[in-house]
N, C-alpha and C positions, 0 to 999 in steps of 0.2 A: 502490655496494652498501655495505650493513653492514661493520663491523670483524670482525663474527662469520664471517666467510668464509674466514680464515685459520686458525680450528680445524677441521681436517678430522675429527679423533677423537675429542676429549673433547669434556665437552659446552661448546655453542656459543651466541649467543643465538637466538632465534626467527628473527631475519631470515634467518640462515644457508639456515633450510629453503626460502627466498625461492627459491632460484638453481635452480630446476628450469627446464631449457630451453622449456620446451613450458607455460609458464605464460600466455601471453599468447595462446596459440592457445585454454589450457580456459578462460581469460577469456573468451573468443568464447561457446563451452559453456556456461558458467556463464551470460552473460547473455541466450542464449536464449531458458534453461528460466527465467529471471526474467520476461523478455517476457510469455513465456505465458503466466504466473500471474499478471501486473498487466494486462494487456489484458484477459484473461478476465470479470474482474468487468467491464469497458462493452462488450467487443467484440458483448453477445447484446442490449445495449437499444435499437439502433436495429432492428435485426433482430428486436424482439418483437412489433409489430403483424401483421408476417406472420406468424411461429409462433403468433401468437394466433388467425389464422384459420383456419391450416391444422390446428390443433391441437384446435379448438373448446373452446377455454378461457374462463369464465369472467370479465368485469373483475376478481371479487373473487378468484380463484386465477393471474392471471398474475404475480402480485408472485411468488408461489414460484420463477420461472423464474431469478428475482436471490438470495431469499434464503435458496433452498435452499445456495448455495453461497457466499455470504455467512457463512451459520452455520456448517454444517463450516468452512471455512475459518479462522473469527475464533476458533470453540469450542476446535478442535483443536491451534492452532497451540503452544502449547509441550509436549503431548505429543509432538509432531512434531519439536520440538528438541531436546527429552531423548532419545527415542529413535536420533536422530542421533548423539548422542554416545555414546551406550552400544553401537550397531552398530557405528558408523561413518559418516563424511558421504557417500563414495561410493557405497557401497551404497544409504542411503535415497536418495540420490541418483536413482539408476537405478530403483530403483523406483517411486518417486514420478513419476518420468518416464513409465514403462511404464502403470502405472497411471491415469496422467495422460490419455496418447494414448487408452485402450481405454474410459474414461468418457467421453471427447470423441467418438468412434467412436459410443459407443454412445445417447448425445446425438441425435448429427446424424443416425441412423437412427433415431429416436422415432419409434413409428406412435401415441402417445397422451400426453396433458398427463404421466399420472402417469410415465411410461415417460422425460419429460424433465426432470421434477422430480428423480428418485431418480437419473439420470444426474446431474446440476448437482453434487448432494450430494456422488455419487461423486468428482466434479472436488474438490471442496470439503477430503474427503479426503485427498486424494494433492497438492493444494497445501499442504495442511498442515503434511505433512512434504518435499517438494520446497525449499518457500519457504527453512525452515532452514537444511537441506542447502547450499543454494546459495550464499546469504552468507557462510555459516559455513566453507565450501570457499575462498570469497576470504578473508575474513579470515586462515585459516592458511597461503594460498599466498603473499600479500600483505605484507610486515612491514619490509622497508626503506622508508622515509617516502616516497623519493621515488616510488617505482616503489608504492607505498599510494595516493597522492593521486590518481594518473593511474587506475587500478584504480578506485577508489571513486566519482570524477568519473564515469568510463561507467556502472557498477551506480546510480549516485545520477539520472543521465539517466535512464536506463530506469525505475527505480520511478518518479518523479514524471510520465514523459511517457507512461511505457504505459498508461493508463486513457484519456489522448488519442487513443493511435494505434489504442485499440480504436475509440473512433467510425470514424476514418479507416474502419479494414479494415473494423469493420460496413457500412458505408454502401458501400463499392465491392463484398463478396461479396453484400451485400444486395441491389441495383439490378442487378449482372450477370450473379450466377448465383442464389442464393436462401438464404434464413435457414438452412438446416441446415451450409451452409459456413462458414459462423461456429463450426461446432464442430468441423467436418470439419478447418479450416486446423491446426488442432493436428498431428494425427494425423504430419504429413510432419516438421515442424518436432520435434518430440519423438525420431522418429526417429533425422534428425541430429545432436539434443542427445547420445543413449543412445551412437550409436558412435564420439562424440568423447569423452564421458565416459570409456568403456574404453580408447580409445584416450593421453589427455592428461591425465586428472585422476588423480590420489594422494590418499591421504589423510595426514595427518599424525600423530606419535603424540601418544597421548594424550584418546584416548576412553574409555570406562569400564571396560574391562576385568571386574572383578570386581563392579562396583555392580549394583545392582538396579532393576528400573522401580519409584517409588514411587506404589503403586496408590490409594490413598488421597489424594496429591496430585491425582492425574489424575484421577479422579471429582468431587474439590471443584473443581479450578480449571477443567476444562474446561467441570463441568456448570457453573457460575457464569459463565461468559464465553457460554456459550449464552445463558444462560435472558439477562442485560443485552445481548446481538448483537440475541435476538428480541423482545424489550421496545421495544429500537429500532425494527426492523421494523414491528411493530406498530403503535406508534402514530402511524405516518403515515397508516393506513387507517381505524381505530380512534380515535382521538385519547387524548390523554397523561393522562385520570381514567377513561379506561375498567379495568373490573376486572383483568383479565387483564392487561394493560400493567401496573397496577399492582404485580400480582401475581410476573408475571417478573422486574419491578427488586428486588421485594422479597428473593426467593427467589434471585436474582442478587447480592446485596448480603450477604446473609446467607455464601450461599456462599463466596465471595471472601473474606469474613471469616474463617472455617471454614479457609479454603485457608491464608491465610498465619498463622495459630497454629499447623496442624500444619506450613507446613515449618520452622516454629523447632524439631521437635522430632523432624519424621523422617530417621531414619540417612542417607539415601538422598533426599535434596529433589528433588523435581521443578525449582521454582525456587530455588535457593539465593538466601536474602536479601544476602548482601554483595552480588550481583549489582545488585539495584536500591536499596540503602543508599549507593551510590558516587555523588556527587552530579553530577557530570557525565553519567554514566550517566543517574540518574534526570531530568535537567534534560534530556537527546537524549530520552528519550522523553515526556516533557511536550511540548516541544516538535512532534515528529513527531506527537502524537497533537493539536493545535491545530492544527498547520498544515491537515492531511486531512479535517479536522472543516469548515473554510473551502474547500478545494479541491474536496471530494466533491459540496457542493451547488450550488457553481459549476456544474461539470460537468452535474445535472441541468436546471439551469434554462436554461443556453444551448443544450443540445440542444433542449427545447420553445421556446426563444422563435426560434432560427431555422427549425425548420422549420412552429409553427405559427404565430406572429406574423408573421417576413419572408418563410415560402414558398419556404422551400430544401427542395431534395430532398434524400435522405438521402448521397445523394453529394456535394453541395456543405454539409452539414449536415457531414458529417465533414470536407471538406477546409478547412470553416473553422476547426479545432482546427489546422491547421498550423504557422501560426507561434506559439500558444500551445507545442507539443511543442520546434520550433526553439527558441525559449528558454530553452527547460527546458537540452534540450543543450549550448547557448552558456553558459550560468550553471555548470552542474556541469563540464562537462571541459573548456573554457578561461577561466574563470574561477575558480572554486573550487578544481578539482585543481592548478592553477600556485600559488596564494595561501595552502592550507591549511600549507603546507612553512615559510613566512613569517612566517601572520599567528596569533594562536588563536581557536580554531573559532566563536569568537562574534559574531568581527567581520567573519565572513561570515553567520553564521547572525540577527542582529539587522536588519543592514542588510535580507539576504532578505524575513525577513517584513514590513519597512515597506515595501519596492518591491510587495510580493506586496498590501501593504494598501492604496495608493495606486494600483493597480490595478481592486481590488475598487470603490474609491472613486469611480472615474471610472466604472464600470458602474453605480453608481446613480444616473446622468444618462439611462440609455438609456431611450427610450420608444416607443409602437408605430411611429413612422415612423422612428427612428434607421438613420443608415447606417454600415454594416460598418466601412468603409475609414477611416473619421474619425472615430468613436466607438466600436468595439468594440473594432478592433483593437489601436490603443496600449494598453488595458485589456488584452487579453492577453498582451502583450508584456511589459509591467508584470511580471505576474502570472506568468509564464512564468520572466520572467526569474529573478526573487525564489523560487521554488521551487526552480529549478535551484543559486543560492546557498545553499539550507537544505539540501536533502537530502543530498549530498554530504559535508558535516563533519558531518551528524548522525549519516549511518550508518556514517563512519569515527572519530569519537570515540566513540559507544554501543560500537563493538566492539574498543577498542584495549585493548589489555594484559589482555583477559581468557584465561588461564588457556585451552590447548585442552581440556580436557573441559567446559567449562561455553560454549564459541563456540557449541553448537547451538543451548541452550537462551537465550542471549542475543540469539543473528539472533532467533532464534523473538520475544520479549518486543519488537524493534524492528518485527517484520512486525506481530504482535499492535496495539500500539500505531495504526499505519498501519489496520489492519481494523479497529479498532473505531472508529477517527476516523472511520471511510467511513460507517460505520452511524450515528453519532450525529450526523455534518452530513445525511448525507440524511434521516433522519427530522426532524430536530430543524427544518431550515432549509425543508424543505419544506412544515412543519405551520404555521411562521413566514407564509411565501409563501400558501399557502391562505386562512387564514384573513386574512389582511389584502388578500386579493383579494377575499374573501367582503363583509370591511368596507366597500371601496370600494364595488365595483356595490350593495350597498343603500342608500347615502347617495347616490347617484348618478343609478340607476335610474331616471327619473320613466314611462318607460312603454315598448308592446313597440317603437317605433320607434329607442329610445335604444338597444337593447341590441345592436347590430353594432356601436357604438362605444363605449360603457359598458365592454362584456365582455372584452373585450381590453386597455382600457386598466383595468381591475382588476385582471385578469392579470399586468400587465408592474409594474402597481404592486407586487404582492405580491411579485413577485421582486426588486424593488429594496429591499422592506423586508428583507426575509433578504439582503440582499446587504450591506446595513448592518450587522448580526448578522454575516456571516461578517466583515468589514471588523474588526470588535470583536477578535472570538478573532484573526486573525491578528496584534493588536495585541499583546493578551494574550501571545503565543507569542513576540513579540518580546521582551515584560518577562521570560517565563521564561525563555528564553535568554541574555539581558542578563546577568539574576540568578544563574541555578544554573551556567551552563556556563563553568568557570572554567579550562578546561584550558588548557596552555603548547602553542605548534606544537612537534611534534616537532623532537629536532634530527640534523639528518644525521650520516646516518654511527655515532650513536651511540646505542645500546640503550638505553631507558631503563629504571628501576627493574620494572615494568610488564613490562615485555618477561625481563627478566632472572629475574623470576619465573617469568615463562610457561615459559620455558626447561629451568628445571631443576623446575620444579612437575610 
């Protein structure tokens, strides 16, 4: 432990507040309710062809079933941190939880499309403010380095592998009992989250006490992170010169603009700028918002090429995301949590995104007859691996030494980061994929006899050309890491400037 543990009365440093017995049990707690809000966004898209029937939904309105909660989710989320900070983390905690369960609930009983769109939202919501809470709960629980790396390694598994192990769970509640358990599975889990939470979690001081919510922040930044989440959305069904698409980057761009003038000037900032001014800061989320920008359209295009290319079912369709998730976990909490204590955070975070690229790289070999075992798999492995190395010191540098009243709206600004990557790799890498499939079967096509063998190998083309695109930005995410993220490993045992702040701030 910290040196700070010998001041029992006056004040101590941050890590002092480490030594709560029951830390490691609300760690459990804590990454539950993380589970649930990162699975959430894949766990319902294997499971949407069913809801799409039983629902009598539309082609052109199933996309809401994603990006209903998509948007809340991306829109919301540093309101969702400010106001962490100014209640308290355990509080929104539980509520986000509660809220969480009874939108899931009410979900998995839709008797109509719109009855599961306005549920998703709901979800979208109460992840919002859930997601912050959570982080933000480790981060102030968490603060002697060593027992920080081990901590961050689990939370850092779970965010990069839970959109994985949503396929899994979609694909097994999908095939044995039916799509509405994909929203139902919350409801128990949430449960257990809420009476370990009361039970093991504290909050720490140092939340806002007398501050005010800045209303005026929250309308420009969240309506601004909307309008560019649905721009995204958009123009994957749309495409990227349609009006409206236009129109939300516009109006999105604008906004965001609008946003960070006034917090240079309101009493009370929603996002305080030293926040993302601190270059390692801003360098962890540059990077996290590259890397998920490359990971999100992975995700999409392997779920269509195995089960419409190879003719997996939805259950061997999920359980081939397995050793991509095992990776993740092997890279974050025996690799990355033993090394960040050692090494600084870049020299796990650079090497990450090249293994994660050199992954991507060997999937743009795959074609309509590639087999799993000797071509996909090492690509997942790859890729696995190399996320499980970036996430980890990303969201344990983004949140080291900041100050407890501003940890909510900082997890908020690393989840942010993470949602808006999701949204701009899948529109962006998808509309990539399409159209370069579209290119192929017309240079291809010579008549209708070609097209059982044209069409699919157009297909698989176009996913290999966006596979090359995400190859790129994962590159990219390495330079920015390289470049910006210049932090020292912590050193044991001893507070640093950071922390000594936090302490008496």
């Amino acid at each position: 432990m910290s040196i700070g543990r010998t001041g029992e009365r006056g004040p101590v440093p941050a890590g002092a507040e480490a030594a709560d017995p029951h830390r490691w049990w609300g760690l459990v707690v804590i990454a539950l309710a993380q589970l649930m809000v990162v699975l959430d966004a894949t766990i319902v898209n294997i499971a949407l062809p069913s809801a799409q029937a039983a629902l009598h939904m539309s082609d052109g309105n199933r996309q809401w079933v994603i990006t209903a909660y998509t948007l809340a989710f991306g829109g919301l989320l540093l309101l969702g941190g400010r106001i962490a900070d100014l209640v308290g983390r355990k509080r929104t905690f539980v509520i986000g939880l509660i809220g969480f369960a009874l939108a899931s609930a009410l979900g998995g009983a839709a008797g109509s499309s719109g009855m599961l769109f306005g549920a998703r939202a709901l979800q979208g919501v109460f992840a919002a403010v859930l997601a912050p809470s959570a982080l933000s709960l480790l981060t102030t629980s968490f603060t002697d380095p060593r027992e920080r790396g081990k901590a961050f390694g689990i939370y850092g598994a779970l965010a990069g592998s839970g959109s994985a192990i949503g396929f899994i769970l979609g694909g097994l509640l999908t095939e044995y009992l039916n799509w509405r358990w994909c929203l139902y599975v919350n409801v128990p889990i949430a449960i257990i989250a809420v009476l370990g939470a009361f039970a093991l979690l504290h909050d720490r001081p140092g939340h806002g006490g007398t501050a005010r919510l800045d209303v005026p922040g929250a309308v420009l930044g969240c309506g601004g992170l909307v309008a560019v989440v649905y721009g995204f959305s958009e123009a994957e069904p749309r495409g990227w010169t349609d009006p409206l698409v236009l129109a939300l980057f516009a109006v999105g761009i604008v906004l965001l603009a609008m946003f960070v003038w006034w917090q240079n000037r309101a009493p009370d900032p929603l996002l305080p700028l030293h926040i993302v001014r601190d270059r390692n800061r801003a360098g962890c989320f540059l990077t996290m918002l590259l890397a998920v920008i490359g990971m999100f359209g992975l995700f999409l295009f392997m779920t269509y090429y195995l089960q419409v290319i190879l003719g997996y079912s939805p259950v061997r369709a999920g359980l081939g995301f397995l050793p991509l998730t095992a990776a993740i976990i092997i890279g974050s909490t025996q690799i990355s949590a033993r090394l960040l204590n050692r090494v600084a955070p870049r020299l796990l975070m650079v090497p990450g995104m090249l293994l994660a690229c050199a992954g991507l790289l060997l999937l743009t070999r795959m074609t309509v007859h590639s087999s799993y075992t000797s071509e996909i798999l090492p690509a997942l492995l790859l890729l696995g691996l190399g996320m499980g190395l970036t996430f980890m010191p990303v969201f344990a540098t983004a949140t080291a030494g900041v100050a407890p009243r501003d940890s909510g709206v900082t997890s908020a600004t690393v989840n942010t980061a993470q949602q808006v990557g999701g949204s701009i790799g899948t529109a962006l890498l998808n509309t990539v994929a399409t159209t370069s499939a579209a290119a192929y079967v017309t240079a291809h096509l010579r008549g209708p006899a070609d097209r059982a063998t044209v069409v699919p190998a157009g297909v698989v083309h176009g996913y290999t050309v966006a596979i090359w695109w995400a190859a790129a930005v994962m590159l990219l995410a390495a330079v920015v890491a390289g470049l910006m993220v210049t932090a020292k490993p912590p050193r044991h045992g001893v507070p640093g400037k950071a922390q000594v702040r936090e302490s008496v701030g």
